[in-house]
DRENFITI-957153 format. One record per residue: residue number from 1; x, y, z of N, C-alpha, C in turn; residue in three letters. Coordinates in Angstrom, 1 decimal. Layout:
// residues N
{node NUM; {X; Y; Z}; {X; Y; Z}; {X; Y; Z}; ala} ...
// end
This chain:
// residues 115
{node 1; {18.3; 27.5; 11.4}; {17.9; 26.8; 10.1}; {18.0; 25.3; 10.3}; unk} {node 2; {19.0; 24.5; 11.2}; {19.1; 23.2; 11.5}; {18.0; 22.5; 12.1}; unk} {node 3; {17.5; 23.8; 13.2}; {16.2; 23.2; 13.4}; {15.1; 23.1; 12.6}; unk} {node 4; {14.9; 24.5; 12.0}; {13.5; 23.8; 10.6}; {14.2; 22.8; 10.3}; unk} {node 5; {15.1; 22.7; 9.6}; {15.6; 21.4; 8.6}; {15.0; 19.9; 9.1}; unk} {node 6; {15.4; 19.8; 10.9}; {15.5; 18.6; 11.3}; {13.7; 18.3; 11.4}; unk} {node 7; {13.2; 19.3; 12.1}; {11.8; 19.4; 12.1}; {11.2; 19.0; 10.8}; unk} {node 8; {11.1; 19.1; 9.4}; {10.9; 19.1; 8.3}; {11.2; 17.2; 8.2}; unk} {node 9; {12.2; 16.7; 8.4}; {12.7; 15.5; 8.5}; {12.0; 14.7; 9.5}; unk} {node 10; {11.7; 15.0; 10.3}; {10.7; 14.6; 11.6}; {9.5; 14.4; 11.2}; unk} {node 11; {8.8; 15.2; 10.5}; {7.6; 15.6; 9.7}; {7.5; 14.4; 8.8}; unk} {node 12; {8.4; 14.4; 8.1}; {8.1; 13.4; 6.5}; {8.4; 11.8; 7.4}; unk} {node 13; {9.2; 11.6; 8.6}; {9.5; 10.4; 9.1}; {8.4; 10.2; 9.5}; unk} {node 14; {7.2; 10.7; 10.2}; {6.0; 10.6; 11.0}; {5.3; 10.0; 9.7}; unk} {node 15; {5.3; 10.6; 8.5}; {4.3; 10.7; 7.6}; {4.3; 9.4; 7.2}; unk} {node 16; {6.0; 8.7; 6.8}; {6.1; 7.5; 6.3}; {6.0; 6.4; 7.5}; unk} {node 17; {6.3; 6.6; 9.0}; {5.8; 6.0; 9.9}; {5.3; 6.3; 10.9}; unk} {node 18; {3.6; 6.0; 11.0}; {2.3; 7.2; 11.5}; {2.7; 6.5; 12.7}; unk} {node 19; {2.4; 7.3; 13.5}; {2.2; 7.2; 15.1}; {0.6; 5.5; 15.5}; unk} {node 20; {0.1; 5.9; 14.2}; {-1.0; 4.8; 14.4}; {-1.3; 4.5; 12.9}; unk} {node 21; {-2.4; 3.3; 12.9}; {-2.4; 3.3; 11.1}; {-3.3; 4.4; 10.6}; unk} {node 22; {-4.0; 4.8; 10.8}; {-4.2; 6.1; 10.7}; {-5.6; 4.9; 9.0}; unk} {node 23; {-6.6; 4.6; 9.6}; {-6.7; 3.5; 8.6}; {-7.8; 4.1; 7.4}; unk} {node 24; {-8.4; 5.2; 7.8}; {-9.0; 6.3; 6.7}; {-8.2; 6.6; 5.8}; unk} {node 25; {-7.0; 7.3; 6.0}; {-5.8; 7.6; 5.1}; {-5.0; 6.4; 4.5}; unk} {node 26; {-4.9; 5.5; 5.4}; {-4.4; 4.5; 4.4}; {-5.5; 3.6; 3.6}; unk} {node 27; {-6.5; 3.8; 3.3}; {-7.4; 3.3; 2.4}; {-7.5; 4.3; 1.1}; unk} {node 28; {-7.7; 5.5; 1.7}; {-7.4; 6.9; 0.8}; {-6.1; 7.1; -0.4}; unk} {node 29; {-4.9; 6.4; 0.5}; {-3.9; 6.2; -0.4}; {-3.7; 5.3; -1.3}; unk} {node 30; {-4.1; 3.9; -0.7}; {-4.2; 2.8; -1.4}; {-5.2; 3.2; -2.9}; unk} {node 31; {-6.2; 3.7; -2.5}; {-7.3; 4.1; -3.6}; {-6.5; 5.1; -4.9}; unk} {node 32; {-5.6; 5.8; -4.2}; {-5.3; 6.8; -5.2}; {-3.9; 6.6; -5.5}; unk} {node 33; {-3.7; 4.9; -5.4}; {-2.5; 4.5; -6.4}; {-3.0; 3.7; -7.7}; unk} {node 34; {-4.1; 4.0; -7.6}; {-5.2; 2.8; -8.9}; {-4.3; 3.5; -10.0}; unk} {node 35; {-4.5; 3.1; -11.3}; {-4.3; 3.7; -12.4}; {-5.6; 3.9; -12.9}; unk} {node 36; {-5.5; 5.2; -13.9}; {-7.1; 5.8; -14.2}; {-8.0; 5.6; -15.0}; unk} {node 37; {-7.3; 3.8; -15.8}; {-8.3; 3.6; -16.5}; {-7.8; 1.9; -16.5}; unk} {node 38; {-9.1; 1.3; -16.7}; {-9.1; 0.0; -16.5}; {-8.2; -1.4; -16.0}; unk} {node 39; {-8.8; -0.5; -14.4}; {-8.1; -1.1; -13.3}; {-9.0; -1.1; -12.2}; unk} {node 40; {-9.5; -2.0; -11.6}; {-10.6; -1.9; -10.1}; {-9.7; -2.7; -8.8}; unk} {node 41; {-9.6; -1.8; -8.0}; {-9.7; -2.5; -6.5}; {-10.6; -3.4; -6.1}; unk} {node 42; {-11.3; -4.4; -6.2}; {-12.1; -5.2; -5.8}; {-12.2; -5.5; -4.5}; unk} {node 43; {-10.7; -5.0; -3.5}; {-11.0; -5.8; -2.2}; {-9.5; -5.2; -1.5}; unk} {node 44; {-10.4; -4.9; -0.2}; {-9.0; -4.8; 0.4}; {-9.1; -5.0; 2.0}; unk} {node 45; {-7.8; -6.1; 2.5}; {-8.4; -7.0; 3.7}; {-6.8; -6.2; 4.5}; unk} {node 46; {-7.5; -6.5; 5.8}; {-6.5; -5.7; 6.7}; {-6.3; -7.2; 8.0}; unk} {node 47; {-5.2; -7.7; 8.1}; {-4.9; -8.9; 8.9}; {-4.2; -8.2; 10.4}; unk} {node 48; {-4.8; -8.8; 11.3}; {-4.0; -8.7; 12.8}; {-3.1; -7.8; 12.9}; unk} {node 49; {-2.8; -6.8; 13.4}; {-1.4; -5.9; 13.7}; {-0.8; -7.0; 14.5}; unk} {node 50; {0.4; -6.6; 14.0}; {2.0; -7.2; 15.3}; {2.8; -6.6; 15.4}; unk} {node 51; {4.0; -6.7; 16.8}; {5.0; -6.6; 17.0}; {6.3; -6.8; 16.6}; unk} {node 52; {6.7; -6.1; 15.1}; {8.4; -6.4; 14.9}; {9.3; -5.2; 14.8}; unk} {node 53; {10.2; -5.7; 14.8}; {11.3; -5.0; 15.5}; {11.3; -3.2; 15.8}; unk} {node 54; {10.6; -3.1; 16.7}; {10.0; -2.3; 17.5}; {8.8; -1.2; 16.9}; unk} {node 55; {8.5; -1.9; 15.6}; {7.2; -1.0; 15.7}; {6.0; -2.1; 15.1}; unk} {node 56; {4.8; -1.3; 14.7}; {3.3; -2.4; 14.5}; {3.9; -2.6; 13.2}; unk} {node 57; {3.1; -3.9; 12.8}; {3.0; -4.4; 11.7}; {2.1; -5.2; 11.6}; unk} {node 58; {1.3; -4.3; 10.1}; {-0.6; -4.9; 9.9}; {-0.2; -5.7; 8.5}; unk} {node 59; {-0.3; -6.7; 8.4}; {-0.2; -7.3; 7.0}; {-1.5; -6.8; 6.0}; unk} {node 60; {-1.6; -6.5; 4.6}; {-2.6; -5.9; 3.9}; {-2.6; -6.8; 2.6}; unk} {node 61; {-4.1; -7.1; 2.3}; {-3.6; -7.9; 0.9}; {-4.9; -7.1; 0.0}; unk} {node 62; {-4.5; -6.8; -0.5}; {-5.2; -6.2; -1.9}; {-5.6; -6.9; -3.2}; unk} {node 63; {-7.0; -7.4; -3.9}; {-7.5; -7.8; -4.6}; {-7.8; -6.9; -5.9}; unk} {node 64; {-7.2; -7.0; -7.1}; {-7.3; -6.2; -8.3}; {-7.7; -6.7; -9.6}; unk} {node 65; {-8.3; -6.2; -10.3}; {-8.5; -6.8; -11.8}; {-8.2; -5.3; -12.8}; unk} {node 66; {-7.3; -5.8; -13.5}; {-6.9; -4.6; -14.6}; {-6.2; -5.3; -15.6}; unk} {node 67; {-5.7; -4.5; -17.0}; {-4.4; -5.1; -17.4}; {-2.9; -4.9; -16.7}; unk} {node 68; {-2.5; -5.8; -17.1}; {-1.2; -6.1; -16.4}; {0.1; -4.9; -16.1}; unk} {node 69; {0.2; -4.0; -17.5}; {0.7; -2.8; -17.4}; {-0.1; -2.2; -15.8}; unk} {node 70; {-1.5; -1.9; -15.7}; {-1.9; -1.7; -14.9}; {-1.5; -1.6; -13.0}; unk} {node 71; {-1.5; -3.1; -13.5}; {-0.7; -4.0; -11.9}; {0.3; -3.5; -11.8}; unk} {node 72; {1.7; -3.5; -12.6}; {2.8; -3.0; -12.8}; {2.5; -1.5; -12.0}; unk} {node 73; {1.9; -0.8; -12.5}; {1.6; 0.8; -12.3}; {1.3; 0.8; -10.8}; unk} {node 74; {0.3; 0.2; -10.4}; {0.0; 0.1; -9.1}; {0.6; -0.4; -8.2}; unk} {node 75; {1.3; -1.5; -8.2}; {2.5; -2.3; -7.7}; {4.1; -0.5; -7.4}; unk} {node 76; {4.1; -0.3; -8.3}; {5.2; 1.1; -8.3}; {4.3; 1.9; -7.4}; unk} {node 77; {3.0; 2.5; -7.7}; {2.5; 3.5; -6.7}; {2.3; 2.8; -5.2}; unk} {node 78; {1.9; 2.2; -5.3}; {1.8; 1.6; -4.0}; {3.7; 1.9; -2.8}; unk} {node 79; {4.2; 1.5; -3.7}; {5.9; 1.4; -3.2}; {6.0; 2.7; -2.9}; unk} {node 80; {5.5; 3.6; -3.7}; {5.8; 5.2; -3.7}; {5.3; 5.8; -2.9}; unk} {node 81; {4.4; 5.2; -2.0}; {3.3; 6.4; -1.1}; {4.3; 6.9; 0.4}; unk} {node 82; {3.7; 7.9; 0.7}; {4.6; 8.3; 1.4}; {4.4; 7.7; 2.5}; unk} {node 83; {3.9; 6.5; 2.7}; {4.0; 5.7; 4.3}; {5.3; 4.6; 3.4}; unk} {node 84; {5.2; 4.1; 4.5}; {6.0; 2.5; 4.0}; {5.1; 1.8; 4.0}; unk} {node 85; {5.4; 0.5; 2.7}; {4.4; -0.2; 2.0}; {5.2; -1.2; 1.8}; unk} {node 86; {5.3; -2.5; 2.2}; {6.6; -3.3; 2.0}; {5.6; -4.5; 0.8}; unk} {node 87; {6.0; -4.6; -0.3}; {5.1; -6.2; -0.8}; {5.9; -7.2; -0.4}; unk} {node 88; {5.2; -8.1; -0.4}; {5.9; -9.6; 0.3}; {5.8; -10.4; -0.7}; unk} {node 89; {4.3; -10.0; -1.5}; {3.7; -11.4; -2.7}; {3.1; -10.9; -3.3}; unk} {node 90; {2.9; -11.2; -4.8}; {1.9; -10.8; -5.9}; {1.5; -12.3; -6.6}; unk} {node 91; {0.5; -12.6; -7.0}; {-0.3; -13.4; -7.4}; {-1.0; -13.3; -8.8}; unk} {node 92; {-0.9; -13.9; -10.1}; {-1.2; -13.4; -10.9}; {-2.0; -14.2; -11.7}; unk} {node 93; {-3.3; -14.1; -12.5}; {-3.3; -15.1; -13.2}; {-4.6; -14.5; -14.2}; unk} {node 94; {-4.8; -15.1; -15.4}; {-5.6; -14.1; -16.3}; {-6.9; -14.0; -15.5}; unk} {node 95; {-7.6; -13.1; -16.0}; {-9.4; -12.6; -15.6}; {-9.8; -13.8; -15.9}; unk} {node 96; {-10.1; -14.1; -17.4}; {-11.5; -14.9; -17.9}; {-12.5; -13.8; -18.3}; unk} {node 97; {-12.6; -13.0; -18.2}; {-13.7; -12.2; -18.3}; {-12.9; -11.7; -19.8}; unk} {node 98; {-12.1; -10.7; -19.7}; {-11.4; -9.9; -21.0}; {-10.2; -10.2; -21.2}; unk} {node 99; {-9.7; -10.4; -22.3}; {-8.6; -11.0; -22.3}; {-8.1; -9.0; -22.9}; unk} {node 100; {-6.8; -9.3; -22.3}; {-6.1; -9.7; -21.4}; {-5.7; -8.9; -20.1}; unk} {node 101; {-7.0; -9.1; -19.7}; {-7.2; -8.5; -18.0}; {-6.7; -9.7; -17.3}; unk} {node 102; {-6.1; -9.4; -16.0}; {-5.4; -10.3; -15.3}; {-6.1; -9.9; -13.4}; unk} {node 103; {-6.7; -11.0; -13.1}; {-6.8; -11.0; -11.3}; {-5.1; -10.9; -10.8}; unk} {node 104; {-5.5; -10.4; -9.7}; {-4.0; -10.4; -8.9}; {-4.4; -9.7; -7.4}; unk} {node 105; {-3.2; -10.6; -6.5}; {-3.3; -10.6; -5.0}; {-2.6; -10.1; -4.7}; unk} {node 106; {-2.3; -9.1; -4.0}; {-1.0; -8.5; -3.7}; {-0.9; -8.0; -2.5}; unk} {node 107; {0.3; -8.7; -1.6}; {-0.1; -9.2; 0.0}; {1.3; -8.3; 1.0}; unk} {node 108; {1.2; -7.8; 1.7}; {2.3; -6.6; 2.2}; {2.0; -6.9; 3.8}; unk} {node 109; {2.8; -5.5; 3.8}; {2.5; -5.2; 5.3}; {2.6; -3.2; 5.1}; unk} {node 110; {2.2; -2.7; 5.9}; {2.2; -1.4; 6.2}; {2.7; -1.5; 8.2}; unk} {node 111; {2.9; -0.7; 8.3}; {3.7; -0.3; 9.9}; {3.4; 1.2; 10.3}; unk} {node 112; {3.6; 1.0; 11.7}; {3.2; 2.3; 12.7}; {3.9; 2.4; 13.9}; unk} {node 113; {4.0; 3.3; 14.6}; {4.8; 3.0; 15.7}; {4.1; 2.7; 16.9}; unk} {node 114; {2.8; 2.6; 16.8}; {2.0; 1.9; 18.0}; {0.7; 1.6; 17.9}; unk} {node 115; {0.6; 1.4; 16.7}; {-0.5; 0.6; 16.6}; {-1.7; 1.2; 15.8}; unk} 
// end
């Protein structure tokens, strides 16, 4: 039984730190932390992988327009997915278009263990 256990634990560690970025799935996830109503992904940029302390690290910055409850919501989903998702910066400032819809940048990193 210690082995399923450990195996099971092995499993969910892979999941939150993929062997690679695995970058279909992580667009897939990112997409399916939106909230389901008036909220758009407008943009999502993937910066250089690097080397820290001993695994990859891809910095990700994400472009949104919603209400701000919204951002909030996606900001928490984003933190919740089962990779690691670190935010570094969030950026805020109204639409112009609908009040009170708000643009926002929200700039991370995601990691892998080789890239």
């Amino acid at each position: 039984n210690s082995i399923a256990n450990l195996n099971l634990k092995l499993k969910q560690e892979e999941t939150m730190l993929p062997k690679t970025f695995m970058m279909s799935d992580l667009i897939s996830q990112i997409s399916e932390s939106s909230p389901a109503s008036n909220f758009t992904i407008e943009k999502i940029n993937f910066g250089k992988p690097f080397k820290t302390m001993g695994v990859m690290a891809m910095p990700v910055s994400i472009s949104v327009v919603g209400g701000f409850g919204g951002l909030m919501e996606f900001i928490k989903n984003i933190n919740s997915m089962q990779r690691v998702f670190v935010v570094d910066y969030v950026s805020i400032k109204a639409s112009g278009k609908v009040f009170p819809d708000v643009i926002a940048d929200v700039k991370g990193a995601v990691f892998s263990m080789n890239g």
